[in-house]
KOLRO-790455 format. One record per residue (C-alpha): residue in three letters; z, x, y. Coordinates in pm, whole numbers, plus 50000, padded with zeros to 5 digits. Layout:
# KOLRO-790455
alaZXY
...
# end
This chain:
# KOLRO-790455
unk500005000050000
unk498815011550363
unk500925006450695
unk503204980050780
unk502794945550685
unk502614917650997
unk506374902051065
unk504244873751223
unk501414851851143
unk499434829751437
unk497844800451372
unk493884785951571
unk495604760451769
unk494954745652085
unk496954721252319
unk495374696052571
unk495294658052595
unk493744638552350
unk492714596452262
unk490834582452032
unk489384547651949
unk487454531751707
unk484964500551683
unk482684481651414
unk478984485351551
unk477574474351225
unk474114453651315
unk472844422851159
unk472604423350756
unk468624416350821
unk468074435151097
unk464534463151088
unk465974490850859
unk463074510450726
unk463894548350822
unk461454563950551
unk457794564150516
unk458044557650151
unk459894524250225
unk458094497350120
unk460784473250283
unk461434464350668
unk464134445350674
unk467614452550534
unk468734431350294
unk472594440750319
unk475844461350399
unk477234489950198
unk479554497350449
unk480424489950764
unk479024516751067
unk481264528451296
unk481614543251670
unk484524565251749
unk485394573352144
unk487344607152180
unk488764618552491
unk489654654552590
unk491124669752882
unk493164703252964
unk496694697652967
unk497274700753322
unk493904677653416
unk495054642753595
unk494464616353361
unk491124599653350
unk491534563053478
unk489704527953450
unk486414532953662
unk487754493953849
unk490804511353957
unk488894541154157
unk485874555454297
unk484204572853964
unk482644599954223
unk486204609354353
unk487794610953993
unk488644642653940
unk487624678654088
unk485064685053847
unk483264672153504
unk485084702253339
unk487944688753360
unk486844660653092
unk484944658052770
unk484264619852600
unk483004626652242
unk480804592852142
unk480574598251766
unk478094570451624
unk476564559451269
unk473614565251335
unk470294583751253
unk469444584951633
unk468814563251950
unk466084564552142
unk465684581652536
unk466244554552698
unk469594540052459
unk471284570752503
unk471144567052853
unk472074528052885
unk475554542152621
unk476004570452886
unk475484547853186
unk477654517453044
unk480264544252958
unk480404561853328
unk480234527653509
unk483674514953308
unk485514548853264
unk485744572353571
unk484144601253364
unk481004616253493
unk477704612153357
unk477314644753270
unk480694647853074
unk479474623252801
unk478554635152478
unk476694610052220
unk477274623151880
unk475624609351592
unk476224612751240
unk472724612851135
unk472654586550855
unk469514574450718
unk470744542850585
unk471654525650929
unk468074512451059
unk466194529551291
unk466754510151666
unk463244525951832
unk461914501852138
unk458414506251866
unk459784487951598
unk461234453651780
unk457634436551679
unk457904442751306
unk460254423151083
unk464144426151200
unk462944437851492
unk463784411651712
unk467694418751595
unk467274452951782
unk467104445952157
unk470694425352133
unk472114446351901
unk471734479452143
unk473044452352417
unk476434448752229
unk476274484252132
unk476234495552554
unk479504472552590
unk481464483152265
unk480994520852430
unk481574512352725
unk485234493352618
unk485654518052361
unk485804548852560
unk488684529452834
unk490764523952524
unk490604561952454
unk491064570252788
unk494114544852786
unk495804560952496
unk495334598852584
unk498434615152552
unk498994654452519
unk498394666352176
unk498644701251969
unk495144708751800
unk495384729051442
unk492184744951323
unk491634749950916
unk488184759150746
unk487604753050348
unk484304751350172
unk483134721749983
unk480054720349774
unk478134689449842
unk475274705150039
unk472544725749937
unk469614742350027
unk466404717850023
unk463184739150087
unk461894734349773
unk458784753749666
unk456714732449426
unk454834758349212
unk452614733649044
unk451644720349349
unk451704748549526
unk454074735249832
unk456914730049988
unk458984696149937
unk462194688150064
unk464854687149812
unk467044703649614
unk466744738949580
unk469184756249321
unk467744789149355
unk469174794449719
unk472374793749863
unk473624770450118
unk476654773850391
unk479394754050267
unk481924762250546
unk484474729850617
unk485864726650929
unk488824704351001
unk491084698951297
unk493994678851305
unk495414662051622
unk499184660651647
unk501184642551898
unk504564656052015
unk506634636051783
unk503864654151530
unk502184624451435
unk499014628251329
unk496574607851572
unk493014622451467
unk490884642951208
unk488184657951281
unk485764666451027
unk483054695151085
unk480554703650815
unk476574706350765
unk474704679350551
unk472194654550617
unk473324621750509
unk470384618050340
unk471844604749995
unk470454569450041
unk466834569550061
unk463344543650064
unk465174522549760
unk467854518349923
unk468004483650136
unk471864482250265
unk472854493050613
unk475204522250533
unk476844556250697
unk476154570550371
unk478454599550303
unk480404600250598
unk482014561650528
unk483714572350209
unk484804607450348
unk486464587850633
unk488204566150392
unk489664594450129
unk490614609450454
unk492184580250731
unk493824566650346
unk495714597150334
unk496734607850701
unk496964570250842
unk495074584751142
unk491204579651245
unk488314605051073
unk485834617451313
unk482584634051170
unk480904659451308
unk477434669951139
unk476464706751155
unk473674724451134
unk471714706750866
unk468174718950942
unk467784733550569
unk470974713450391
unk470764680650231
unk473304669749940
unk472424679649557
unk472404646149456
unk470164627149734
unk467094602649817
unk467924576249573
unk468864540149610
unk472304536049496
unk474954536949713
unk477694547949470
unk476234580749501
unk476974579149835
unk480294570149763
unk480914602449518
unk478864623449772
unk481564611950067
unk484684613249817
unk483974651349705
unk483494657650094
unk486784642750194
unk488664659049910
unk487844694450047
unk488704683550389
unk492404669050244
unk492474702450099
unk492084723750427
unk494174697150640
unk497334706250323
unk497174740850442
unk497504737850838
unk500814745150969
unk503584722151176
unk501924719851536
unk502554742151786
unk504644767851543
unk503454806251383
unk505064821451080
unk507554845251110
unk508984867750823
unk513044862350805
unk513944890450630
unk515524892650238
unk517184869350021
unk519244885149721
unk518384865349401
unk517144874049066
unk514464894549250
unk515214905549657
unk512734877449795
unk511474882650136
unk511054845750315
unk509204834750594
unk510064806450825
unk508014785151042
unk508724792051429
unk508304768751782
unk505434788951960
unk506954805652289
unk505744800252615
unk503254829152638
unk501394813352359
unk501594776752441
unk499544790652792
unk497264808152540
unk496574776452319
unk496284753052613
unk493164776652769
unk490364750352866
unk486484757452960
unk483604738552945
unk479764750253035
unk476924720553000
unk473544736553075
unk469924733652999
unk468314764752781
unk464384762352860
unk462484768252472
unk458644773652468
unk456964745452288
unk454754759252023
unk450964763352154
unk449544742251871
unk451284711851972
unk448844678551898
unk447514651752199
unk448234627852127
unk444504613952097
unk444734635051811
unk447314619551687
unk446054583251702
unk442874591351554
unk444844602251257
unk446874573651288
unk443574547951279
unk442144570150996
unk445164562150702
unk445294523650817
unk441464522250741
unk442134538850433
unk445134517750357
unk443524484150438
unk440664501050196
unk443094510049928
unk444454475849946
unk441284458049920
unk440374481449577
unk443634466549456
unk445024504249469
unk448914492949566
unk449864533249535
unk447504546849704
unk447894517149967
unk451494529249979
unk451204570250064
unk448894555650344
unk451514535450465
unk454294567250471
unk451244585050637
unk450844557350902
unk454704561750973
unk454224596051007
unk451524598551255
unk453994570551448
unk456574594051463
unk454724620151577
unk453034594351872
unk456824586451950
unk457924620951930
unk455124638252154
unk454854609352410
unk458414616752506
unk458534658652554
unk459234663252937
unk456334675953099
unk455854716653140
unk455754747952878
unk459514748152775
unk461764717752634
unk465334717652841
unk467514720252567
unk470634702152643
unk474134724752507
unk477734719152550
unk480214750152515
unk483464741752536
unk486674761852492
unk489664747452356
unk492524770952309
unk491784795952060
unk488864776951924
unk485434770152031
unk482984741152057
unk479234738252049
unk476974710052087
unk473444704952066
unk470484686052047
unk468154680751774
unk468654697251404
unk469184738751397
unk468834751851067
unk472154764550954
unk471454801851028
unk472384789851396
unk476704779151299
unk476124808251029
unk475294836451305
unk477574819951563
unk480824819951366
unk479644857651229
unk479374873251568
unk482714856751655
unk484594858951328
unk487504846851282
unk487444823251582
unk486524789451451
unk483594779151596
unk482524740851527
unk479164733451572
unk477824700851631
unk474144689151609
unk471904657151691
unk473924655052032
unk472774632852271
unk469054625252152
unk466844642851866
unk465374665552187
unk462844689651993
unk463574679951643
unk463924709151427
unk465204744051532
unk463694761551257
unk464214806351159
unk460874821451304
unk460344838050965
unk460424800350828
unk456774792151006
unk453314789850868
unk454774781150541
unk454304750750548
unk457674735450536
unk458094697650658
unk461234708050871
unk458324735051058
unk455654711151048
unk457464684651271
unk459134710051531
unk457794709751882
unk458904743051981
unk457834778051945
unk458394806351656
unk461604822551805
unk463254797251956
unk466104795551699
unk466874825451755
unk466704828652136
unk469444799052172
unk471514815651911
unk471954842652158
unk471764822452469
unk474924803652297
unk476624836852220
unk476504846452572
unk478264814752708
unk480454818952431
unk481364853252568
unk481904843452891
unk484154812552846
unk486354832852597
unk486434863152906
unk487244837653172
# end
C-alpha cells in the first residue's frame, strides 16, 4: 500500500431551490398517431399508459423567488434570466416550431420567468402521436389543434404550481450503468447496408445518471433520471398512445421514493433498446422496469443530503475495525455546493452543401404516390405499402427543410448550466452519444448530465464526421455538415470551462 489513505470522502452535491409538478397531457384515445412510415394505421386505437408533463423549477439559493406573472411585471422579475431555469419535461416525440413557442409563450405570460429561461424537454417517445400542423387533415387529425390548446394551459398552470412549491433543496448526484441500450447501426451484409437496429457487435454507453432532490427535513421531493435511449420499443404495430419506456421506469421509481420521476433522454443518436420496434407494449414495460431498477440501484448508494464521510478512527473488536461516520457539510462547502451559472447561447453549424430543395423533394414525393396508387391498382398491397413509408419520408424531409432558418449555419440552441459541483447540458436535436461520452471524459469525475431533443428537433441528427457517406439513416436525414459533432463538443467544453472558472 502507497501513501495515506483519505480521512474524508465528498460527495457531487449541489444546493439551490427546487419545485416540481406534474400533469396528465394524455390526448384523445383516437387521436392521429402514426409516427412511422411503416404504419399502416392513422389513428390510435388506445392507451397503454397515460403521458405525462413534469414542470421543474430551479433557482440559486440566494435568487428571490419567482412569483405569479398576475402579481408583477414579468419584465421587472428578477435581475436576470440566470437567475432561473423551468425544465418542461414532456411525453413526447416532438412539437412542432410553432407549439414550442405557444408552451414557451403560455408559460412566460402566467409565471414571471423569461422567455428565454424556458427549457421544453421531451422524452422522445414514439408511441405518443405525432402533433405536426401537416397531419390535422388526415384521420385523428382534427383531435390535434385542441389538444395542443389544452396542452399551452396545462404548461402554463403547471409551471405556477412549481414555482408555488419551490423551496430550497440539497441536490445528490449518483451514476450506475444499466444495460437496456445498445448500439443500432446495423450493417446488413446480405444486403449490403446499413439498417437501424440492434447491433451486438458494438458497444454502447450505458452510463445512468440520477439525482435526487432532498428537502431540509430530507424528504425526498424529486428524481431525476439521466440516461441515453430512444424510446423506440413500440413501433408501426403498435396502435396505443404510450411513453414507452420511460412510464414504467417512472413507476418502479416514484413506487419506491414516493416522490415524482423526471426523465431526461441523452444522447441517443446511435442507441436504441435491444429489444425494440415491435408492437407489444409489455416490452415496453420490461424495457422501463430494467431501466428503473438500475436507477433504484444508484439512488441506494447516495449519501444523507448535505453530509461527506469522515473516517472516526478504531473500534477494538474481534478485528481493530476502522469506522466511518457520516458528517453535516461545513460552511465552506455548503458555499461550494450552492455555486450557480447558467450560459444560453446559439452555436452557428454549417449545413451540409448537399442539402435537397425542396422541389426536389416534392418531385420525389409525387414519384412514390404514382407508384403507390400503381401498386395498388396491380393489387400489390406490399409494395403499395414501402411506397407509403416512402411518401412519409419525403414528407418529413418537406417538413424538415421548409423550416431551417435561412443562411449557411443552423443556430444551435444550448443550455450550460452549473449547479454546485455538477454540470448541465442541453440541446437540440439528437447527438450521437460520442457527444455525453467526450463531455463527461474531458471533465471526469464531474457529473455531467446531458440532455437532448430540447426545445425543438433543430437539425435532427448530430452525427461523428467519420460516420458520413456510409450510408447510415441517422446521416442520411441530418441537415448539417461533416464536423459539426465535433465542433459543438468543443464549443460545449469551453462554456463548460468557463462556468466551472467563474
Amino acid at each position: 500500500m502507497n501513501g495515506t489513505p483519505p480521512t474524508s470522502v465528498e460527495f457531487p452535491q449541489a444546493a439551490c431551490r427546487l419545485g416540481v409538478a406534474r400533469a396528465d397531457i394524455t390526448p384523445p384515445a383516437d387521436i392521429y398517431h402514426r409516427m412511422w412510415g411503416a404504419a399502416s394505421h392513422d389513428r390510435a386505437e388506445g392507451i397503454h399508459r397515460p403521458l405525462t408533463a413534469t414542470a421543474v423549477v430551479l433557482q440559486p439559493l440566494d435568487a428571490a423567488p419567482a412569483v405569479d406573472a398576475a402579481s408583477v411585471d414579468a419584465a421587472a422579475a428578477g435581475d436576470s434570466d440566470r437567475q432561473v431555469q423551468v425544465l418542461l419535461a414532456i411525453d413526447h416525440c416532438l412539437l412542432g416550431a410553432e407549439a414550442i413557442d405557444a408552451v414557451r409563450d403560455a408559460v412566460s405570460r402566467r409565471v414571471a420567468v423569461p422567455r428565454s429561461a424556458i427549457l421544453v424537454h421531451f422524452s422522445h417517445t414514439h408511441a405518443a402521436g405525432l402533433m405536426l400542423p401537416d397531419r390535422q387533415e388526415l384521420p385523428g387529425g382534427e383531435r390535434i389543434a385542441p389538444y395542443l390548446a389544452r396542452l399551452y394551459q396545462q404548461a402554463a398552470e403547471l409551471v405556477a404550481e412549481a414555482v408555488s412549491n419551490a423551496v430550497p433543496c440539497t441536490l445528490a448526484f449518483g451514476q450506475g450503468r444499466c444495460g437496456l441500450a445498445a448500439n443500432r447501426d446495423y450493417w446488413d451484409a446480405d444486403r449490403r447496408q446499413f439498417v437501424c437496429g440492434y447491433n451486438p457487435a458494438q458497444p454502447a454507453d450505458d452510463t445512468l445518471l440520477v439525482v435526487r432532490a432532498s428537502d431540509s427535513r430530507q424528504r425526498t421531493l424529486a428524481v431525476l433520471v439521466n440516461y441515453a435511449c430512444h424510446p423506440t420499443t413500440l413501433a408501426w404495430d403498435n396502435r396505443l398512445i404510450s411513453p414507452d419506456y420511460p412510464g414504467a421506469m417512472r413507476e418502479v421509481i416514484e413506487r419506491e421514493t414516493g416522490a415524482a420521476c423526471v426523465f431526461l433522454q441523452g444522447a441517443a443518436g446511435d442507441l436504441g433498446p435491444r429489444e425494440g420496434f415491435v408492437g407489444d407494449a409489455s416490452v415496453a414495460d420490461r424495457n422501463g422496469q430494467q431501466l428503473g431498477h438500475a436507477a433504484l440501484a444508484a439512488l441506494a448508494a447516495l449519501p444523507p443530503p448535505a453530509t461527506r464521510y469522515d473516517y472516526a478512527g478504531p473500534v477494538i473488536s474481534g478485528a481493530t475495525i476502522g469506522t466511518w461516520h457520516y458528517q453535516p457539510l461545513d460552511d465552506r462547502r455548503l458555499r461550494e455546493i450552492a455555486r450557480w451559472n447558467v450560459l444560453r447561447e446559439e452555436i452557428p453549424l454549417d449545413y451540409r452543401a448537399e442539402l435537397p430543395r425542396a422541389a426536389q423533394v416534392q418531385a420525389e414525393r409525387d414519384r412514390w404516390l404514382a407508384e403507390e396508387h400503381a401498386a395498388r391498382e396491380q393489387g400489390d398491397s406490399r409494395r403499395a405499402a414501402d411506397c407509403r413509408a416512402m411518401i412519409e419520408r419525403q414528407t418529413r424531409l418537406l417538413s424538415r427543410i421548409g423550416g431551417l432558418p435561412a443562411g449557411p449555419s443552423y443556430p444551435l440552441e444550448i443550455v450550460v448550466g452549473r449547479l454546485g459541483d455538477a454540470v448541465w447540458v442541453g440541446v437540440q436535436g439528437e447527438p450521437y452519444s460520442q457527444f455525453q461520452q467526450e463531455l463527461r471524459r474531458r471533465f471526469h469525475p464531474r457529473p455531467i448530465l446531458v440532455s437532448t431533443v430540447c426545445n425543438s428537433w433543430g437539425p435532427s441528427y448530430l452525427v461523428p464526421a467519420r460516420c458520413y457517406g456510409q450510408g447510415l439513416y441517422q446521416e442520411s436525414v441530418a441537415v448539417l455538415a461533416a464536423g459539426c459533432l465535433e465542433r459543438l463538443t468543443d464549443e460545449v467544453a469551453q462554456r463548460m470551462e468557463r462556468l466551472l472558472a467563474e
